[in-house]
C-alpha positions as CSV (number, residue, x, y, z in Angstrom):
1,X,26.3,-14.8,7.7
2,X,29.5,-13.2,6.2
3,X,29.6,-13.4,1.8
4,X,33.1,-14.5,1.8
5,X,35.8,-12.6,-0.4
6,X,36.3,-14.9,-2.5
7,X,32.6,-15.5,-4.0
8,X,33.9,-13.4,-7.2
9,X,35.1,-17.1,-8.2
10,X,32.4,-19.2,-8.7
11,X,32.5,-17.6,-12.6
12,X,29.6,-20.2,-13.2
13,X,27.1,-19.3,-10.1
14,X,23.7,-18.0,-11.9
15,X,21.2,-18.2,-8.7
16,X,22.2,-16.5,-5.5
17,X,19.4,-16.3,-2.7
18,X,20.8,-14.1,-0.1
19,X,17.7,-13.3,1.4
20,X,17.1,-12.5,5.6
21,X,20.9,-12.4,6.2
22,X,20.6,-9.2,9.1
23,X,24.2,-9.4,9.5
24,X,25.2,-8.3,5.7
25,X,25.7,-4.3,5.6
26,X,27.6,-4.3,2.2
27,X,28.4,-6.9,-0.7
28,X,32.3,-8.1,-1.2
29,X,33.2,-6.2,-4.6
30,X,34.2,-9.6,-6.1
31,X,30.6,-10.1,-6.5
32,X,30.6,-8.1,-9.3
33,X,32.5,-11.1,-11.5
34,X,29.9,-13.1,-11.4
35,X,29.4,-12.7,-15.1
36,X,26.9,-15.6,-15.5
37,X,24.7,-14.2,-12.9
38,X,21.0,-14.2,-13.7
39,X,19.3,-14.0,-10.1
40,X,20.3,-12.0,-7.3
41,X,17.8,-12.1,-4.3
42,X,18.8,-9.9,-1.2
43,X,15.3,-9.4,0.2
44,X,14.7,-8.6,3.8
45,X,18.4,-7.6,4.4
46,X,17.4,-4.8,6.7
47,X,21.2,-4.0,7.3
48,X,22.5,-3.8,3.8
49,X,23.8,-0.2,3.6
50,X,24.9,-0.5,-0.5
51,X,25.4,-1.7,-3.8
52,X,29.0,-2.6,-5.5
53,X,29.8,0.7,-7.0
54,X,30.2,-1.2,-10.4
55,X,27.0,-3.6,-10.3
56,X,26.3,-2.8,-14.1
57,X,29.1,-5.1,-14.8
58,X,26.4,-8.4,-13.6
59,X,26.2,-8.5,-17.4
60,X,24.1,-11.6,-17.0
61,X,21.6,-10.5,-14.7
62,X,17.9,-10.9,-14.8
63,X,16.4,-10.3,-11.4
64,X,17.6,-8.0,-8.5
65,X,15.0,-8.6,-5.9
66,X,15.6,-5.6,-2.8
67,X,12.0,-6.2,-0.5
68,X,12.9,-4.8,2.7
69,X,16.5,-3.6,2.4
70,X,15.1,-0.8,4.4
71,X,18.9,1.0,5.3
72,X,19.7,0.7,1.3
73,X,20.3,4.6,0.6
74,X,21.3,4.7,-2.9
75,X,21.8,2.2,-6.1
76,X,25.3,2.4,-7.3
77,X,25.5,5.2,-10.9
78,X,25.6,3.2,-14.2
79,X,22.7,0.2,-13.1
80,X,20.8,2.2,-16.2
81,X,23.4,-0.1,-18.1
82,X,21.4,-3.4,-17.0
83,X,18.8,-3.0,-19.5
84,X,18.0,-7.1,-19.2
85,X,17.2,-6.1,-15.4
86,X,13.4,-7.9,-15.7
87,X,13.2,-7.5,-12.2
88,X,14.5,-4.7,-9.4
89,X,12.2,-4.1,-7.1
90,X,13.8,-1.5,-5.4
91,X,15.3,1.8,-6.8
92,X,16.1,4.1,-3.7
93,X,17.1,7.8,-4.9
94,X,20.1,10.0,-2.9
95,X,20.8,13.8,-3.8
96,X,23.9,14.0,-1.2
97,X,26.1,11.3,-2.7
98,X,27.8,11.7,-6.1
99,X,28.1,8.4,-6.8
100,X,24.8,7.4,-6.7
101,X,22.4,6.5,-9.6
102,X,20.2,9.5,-10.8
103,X,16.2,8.9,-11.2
104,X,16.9,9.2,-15.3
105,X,18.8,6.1,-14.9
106,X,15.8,4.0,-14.6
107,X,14.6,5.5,-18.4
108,X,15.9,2.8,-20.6
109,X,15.0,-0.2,-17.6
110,X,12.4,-1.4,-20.1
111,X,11.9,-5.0,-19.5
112,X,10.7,-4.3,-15.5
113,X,7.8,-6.8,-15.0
114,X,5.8,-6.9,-11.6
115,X,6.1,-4.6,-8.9
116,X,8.7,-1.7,-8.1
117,X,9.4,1.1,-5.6
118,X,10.8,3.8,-6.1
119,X,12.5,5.7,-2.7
120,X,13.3,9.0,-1.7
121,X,11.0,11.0,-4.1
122,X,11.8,13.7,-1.9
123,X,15.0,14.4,-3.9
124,X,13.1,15.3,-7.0
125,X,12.0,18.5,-5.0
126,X,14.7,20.5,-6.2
127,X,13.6,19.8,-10.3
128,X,10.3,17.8,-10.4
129,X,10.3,17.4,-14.3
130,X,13.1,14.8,-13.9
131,X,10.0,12.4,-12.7
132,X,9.6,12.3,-16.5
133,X,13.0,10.2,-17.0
134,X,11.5,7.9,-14.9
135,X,9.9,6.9,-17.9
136,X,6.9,4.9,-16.7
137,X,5.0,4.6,-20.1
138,X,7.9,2.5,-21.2
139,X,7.7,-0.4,-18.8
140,X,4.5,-1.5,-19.9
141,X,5.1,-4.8,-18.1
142,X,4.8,-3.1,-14.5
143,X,1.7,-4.0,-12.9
144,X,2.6,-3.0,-8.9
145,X,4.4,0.2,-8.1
146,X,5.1,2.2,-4.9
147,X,6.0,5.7,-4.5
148,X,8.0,6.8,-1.3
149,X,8.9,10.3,-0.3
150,X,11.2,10.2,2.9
151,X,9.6,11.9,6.0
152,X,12.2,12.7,8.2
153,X,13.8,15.5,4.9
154,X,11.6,18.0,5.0
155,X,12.1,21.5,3.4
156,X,9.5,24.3,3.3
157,X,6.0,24.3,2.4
158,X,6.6,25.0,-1.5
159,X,8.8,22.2,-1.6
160,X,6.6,20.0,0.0
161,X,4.0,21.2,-2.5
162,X,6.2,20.5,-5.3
163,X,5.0,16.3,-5.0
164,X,1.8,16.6,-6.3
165,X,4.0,17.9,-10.0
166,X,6.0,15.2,-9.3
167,X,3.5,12.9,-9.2
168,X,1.7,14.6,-12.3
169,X,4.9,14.4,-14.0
170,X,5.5,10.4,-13.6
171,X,3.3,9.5,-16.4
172,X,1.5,5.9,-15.8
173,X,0.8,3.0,-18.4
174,X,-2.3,1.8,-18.4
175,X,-1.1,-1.9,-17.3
176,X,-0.7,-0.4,-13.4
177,X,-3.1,-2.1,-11.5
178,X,-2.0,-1.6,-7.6
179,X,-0.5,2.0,-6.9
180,X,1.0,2.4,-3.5
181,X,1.6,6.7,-2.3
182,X,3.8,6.7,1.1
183,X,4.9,10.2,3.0
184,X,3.6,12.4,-0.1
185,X,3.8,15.6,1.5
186,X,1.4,17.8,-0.6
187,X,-2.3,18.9,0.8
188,X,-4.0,18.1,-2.4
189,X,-2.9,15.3,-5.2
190,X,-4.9,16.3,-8.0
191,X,-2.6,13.9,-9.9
192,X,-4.6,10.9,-9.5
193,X,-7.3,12.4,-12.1
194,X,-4.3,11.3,-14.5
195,X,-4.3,7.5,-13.5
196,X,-5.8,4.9,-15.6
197,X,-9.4,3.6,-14.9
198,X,-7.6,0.1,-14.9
199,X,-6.1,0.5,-11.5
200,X,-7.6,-2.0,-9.0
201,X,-5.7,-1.0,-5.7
202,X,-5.0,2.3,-4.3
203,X,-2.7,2.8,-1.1
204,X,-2.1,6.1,0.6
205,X,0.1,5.6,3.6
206,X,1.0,8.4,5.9
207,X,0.4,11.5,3.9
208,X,0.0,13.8,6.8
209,X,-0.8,17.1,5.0
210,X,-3.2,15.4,2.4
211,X,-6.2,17.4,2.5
212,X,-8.2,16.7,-0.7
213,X,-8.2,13.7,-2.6
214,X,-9.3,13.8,-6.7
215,X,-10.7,10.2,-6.8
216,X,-13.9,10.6,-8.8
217,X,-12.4,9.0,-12.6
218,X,-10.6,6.3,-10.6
219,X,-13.2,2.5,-10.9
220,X,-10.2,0.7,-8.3
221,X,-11.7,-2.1,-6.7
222,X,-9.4,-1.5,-3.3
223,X,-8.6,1.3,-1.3
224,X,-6.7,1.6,1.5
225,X,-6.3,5.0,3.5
226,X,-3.8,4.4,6.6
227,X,-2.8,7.6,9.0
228,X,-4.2,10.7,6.6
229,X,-4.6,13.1,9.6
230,X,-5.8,15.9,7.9
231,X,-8.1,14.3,5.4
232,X,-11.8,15.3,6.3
233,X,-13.5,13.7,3.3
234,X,-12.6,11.0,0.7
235,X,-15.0,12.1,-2.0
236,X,-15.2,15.8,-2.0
237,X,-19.1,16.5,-3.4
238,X,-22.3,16.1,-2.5
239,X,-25.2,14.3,-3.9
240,X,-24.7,14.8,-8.0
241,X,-21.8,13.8,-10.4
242,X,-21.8,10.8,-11.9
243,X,-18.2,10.4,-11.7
244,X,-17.6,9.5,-8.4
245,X,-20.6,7.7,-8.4
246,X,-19.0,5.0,-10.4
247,X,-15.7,5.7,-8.2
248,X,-18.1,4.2,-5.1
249,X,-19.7,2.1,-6.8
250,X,-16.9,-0.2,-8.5
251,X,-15.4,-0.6,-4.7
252,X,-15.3,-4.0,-3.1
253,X,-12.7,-3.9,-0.5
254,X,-11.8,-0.4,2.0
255,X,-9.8,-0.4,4.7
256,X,-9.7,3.0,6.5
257,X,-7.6,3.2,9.6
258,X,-6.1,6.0,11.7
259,X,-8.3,8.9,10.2
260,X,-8.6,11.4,13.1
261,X,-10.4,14.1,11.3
262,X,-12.5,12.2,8.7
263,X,-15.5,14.0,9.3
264,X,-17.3,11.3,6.3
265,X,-17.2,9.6,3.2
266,X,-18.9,12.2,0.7
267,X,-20.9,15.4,1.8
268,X,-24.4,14.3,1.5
269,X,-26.5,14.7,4.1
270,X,-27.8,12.1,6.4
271,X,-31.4,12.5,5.1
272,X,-30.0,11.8,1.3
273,X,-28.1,8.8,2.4
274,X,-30.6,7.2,4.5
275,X,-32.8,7.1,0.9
276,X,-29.4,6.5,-1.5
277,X,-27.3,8.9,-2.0
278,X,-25.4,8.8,-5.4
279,X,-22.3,7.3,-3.6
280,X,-23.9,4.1,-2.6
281,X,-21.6,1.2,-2.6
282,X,-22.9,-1.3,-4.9
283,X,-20.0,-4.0,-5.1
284,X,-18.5,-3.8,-1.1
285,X,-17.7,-6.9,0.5
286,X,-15.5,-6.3,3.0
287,X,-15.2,-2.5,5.2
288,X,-12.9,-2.2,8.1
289,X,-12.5,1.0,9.9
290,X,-10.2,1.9,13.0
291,X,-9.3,4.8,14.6
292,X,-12.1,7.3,13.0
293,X,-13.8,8.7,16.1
294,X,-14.8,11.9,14.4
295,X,-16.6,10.2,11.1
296,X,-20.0,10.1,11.7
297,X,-21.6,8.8,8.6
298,X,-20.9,6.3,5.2
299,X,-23.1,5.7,2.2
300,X,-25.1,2.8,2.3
301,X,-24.3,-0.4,1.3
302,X,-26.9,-3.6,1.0
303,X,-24.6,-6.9,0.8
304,X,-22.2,-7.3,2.6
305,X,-19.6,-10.4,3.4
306,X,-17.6,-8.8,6.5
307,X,-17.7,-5.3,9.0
308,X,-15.2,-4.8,11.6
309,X,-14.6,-1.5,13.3
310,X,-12.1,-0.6,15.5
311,X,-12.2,2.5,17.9
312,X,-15.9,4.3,16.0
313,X,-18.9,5.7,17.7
314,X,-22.0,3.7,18.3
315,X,-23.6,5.9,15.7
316,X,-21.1,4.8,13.2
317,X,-22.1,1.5,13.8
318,X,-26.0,1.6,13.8
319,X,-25.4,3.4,10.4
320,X,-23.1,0.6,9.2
321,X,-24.9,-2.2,9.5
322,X,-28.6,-0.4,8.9
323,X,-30.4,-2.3,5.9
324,X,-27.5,-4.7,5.6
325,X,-26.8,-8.7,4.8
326,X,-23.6,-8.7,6.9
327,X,-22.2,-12.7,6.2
328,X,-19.4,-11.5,9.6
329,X,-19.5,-8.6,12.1
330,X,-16.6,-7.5,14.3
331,X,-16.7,-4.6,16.8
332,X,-14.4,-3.7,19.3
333,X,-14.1,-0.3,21.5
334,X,-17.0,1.4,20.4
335,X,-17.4,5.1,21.8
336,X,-20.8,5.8,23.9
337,X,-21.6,1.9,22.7
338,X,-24.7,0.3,25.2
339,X,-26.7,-2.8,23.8
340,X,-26.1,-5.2,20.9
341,X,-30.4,-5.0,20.8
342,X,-29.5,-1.7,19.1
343,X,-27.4,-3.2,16.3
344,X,-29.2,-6.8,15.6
345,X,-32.3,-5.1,14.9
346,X,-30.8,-3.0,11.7
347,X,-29.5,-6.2,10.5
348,X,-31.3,-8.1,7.9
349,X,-29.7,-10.8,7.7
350,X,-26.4,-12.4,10.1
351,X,-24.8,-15.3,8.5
352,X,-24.3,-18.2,11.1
């Protein structure tokens, strides 16, 4: 679909749905006189390269919706004008253009309500304390937001250490509930000690150096940990603290996939978790695990509404479903796996 030219003329248009047009790499400048604009939805425009250089002219506008514009590389300098903006869920950051929008345009966007993303945290490196002017503490009405370092620019190891300030620096309300980390490139992000024990979903995607994880003050309900490939443990004590005992505790829901070296959950022994370690889950309903071949061992959990495991050893598996009401059990390519005798008689109960 091609925006024609002349779109600039339709001085009364307030709703424009744009959405899933491939073929759209930039907006016709005209756009920009749309004055009575309130909605602007370009979601899933996977070609769409830019912005109109003066957007902050959509006087009117209410809602900027971006989801999936995955070849936007900057927003266009003075949208920090748009202070009505209620909703942009996208705000991609570019050090090599002049003309792009700087991260301390997004300090007076105080009326953002739901979720937003923030891209190409990477360019922060060079002075992490301008996460501050991010100013997350006065958007009180975010409730989803998603932090995303670019992969392929990658400077040297202090730089890439220089995330975990940025993180530390981008000061959360409390009202965050789902937090969403993608291609942070720091071993350790002692950061999320600062988070608020509100938070209900926590994402790490693809943080390949992440070592160490600080999770023990977070109560989040959710956790999903996809392709970590140097994390070796989740929870990184042994059997005391009662911290992260209430971390594993307040879990319903985690989803672990693509963890090569996870070596385990916590490091308790086997003896202490076989009698109840302190990291027991005590809420989980639902555990899926995929590509962990090297962890060998998870807290116990009693009730349970669903296990599936993907690509796990048979010892993984006994241990999973030992001592446990499991309502659905799925298995598929279990390592050094021989009977289903050896699983159905840990179970105590299989719903039909």
């Amino acid at each position: 679909m091609e925006i024609p030219s002349y779109i600039g003329r339709m001085k009364h248009l307030r709703y424009l749905d744009l959405s899933f047009s491939p073929k759209v790499e930039e907006l016709p400048r005209s756009i920009t006189e749309l004055i009575n604009l309130e909605t602007l939805l370009l979601n899933n425009c996977i070609n769409l390269r830019e912005l109109p250089q003066d957007l902050w002219k959509l006087v009117s506008l209410r809602h900027l919706e971006l989801d999936d514009c995955q070849s936007l590389t900057c927003m266009p300098r003075g949208i920090g004008k748009m202070t009505n903006l209620q909703t942009l869920t996208l705000f991609v950051l570019d050090a090599t253009s002049k003309d792009s929008a700087k991260a301390s345009e997004l300090r007076g966007l105080n009326n953002l309500r739901g979720g937003l993303e923030i891209k190409g945290l990477e360019c922060l490196r060079h002075c992490s304390t301008e996460a501050k002017h991010i100013n997350l503490m006065g958007k009180p009405h975010l409730h989803r937001l998603t932090l995303n370092w670019n992969s392929q620019i990658v400077g040297d190891v202090n730089d890439l250490e220089k995330d975990d300030i940025i993180l530390h620096d981008m000061v959360m309300h409390s009202n965050i509930t789902s937090l969403e980390i993608i291609r942070f490139g720091g071993v350790t992000m002692s950061s999320l000690v600062n988070l608020s024990t509100s938070l209900d979903e926590l994402i790490l995607y693809s943080c390949t150096r992440l070592q160490y994880l600080e999770l023990a003050p977070l109560h989040v309900k959710c956790i999903w940990l996809t392709n970590l490939p140097s994390l070796e443990w989740i929870v990184n004590d042994n059997n005391n603290g009662d911290n992260s005992s209430s971390f594993s505790a307040s879990l319903t829901e985690i989803d672990l996939l693509n963890l090569p070296n996870l070596k385990g959950w916590c490091k308790c022994s086997e003896e202490e978790m076989s009698k109840g370690c302190c990291h027991q889950f005590k809420s989980l309903d639902h555990l899926r695990i995929d590509k962990c071949l090297n962890l060998i061992s998870i807290p116990q959990h009693i009730d349970i509404k669903e296990i599936k495991l993907w690509n796990v050893t048979a010892k993984l598996l006994q241990q999973a479903v030992t001592h446990s009401k499991v309502c659905e059990l799925g298995i598929t390519k279990i390592l050094n796996f021989k009977s289903l005798r050896g699983v159905f008689q840990h179970l105590t109960t299989v719903c039909e």
